[in-house]
N, C-alpha and C positions, 0 to 999 in steps of 0.2 A: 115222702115216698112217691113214687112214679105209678101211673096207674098203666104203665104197661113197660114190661122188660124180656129182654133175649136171653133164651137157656139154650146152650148149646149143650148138644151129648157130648160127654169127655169120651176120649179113650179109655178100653175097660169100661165103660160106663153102659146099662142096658138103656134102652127106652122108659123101661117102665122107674127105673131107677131113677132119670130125669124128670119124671113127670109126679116121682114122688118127691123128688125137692123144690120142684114146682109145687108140690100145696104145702109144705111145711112151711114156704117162700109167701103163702096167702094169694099167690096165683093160681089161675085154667088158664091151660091151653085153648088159644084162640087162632091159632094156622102153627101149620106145621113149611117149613122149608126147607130145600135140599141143595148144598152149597158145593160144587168143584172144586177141591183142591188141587192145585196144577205143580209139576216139579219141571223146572228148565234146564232141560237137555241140548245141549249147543247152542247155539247162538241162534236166536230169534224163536226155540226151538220148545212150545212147551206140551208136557204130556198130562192128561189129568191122572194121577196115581189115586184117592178117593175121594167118599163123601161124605160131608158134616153135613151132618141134620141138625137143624135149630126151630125150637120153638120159641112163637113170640107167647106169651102170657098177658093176662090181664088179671089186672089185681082185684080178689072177690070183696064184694059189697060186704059189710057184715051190721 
């Protein structure tokens, strides 16, 4: 197992929902990130429409 992985929020999905499958996952959250999703509207043309939140985690010592 990796001592560090990315959870991203689904759609539908709350924060706190992510962050509870992050410890059922045996991960904490160790940074939070906020990612642009962009949609291309004509040519060379792009709009950001929203944004993914991802948490990186790290895997708890036990």
């Amino acid at each position: 197992m990796s001592k560090k992985m990315l959870f991203e929020v689904k759609d539908g999905e709350s924060i706190g929902d992510c962050l509870d499958r992050m410890k059922d996952q045996g991960y904490m959250p160790v940074r939070r990130m906020e990612k642009p999703v962009f949609e291309e509207q004509g040519k060379e043309m792009y709009v950001p429409v929203k944004q993914t939140i991802v948490f990186e985690g790290k895997k708890i010592e036990e």
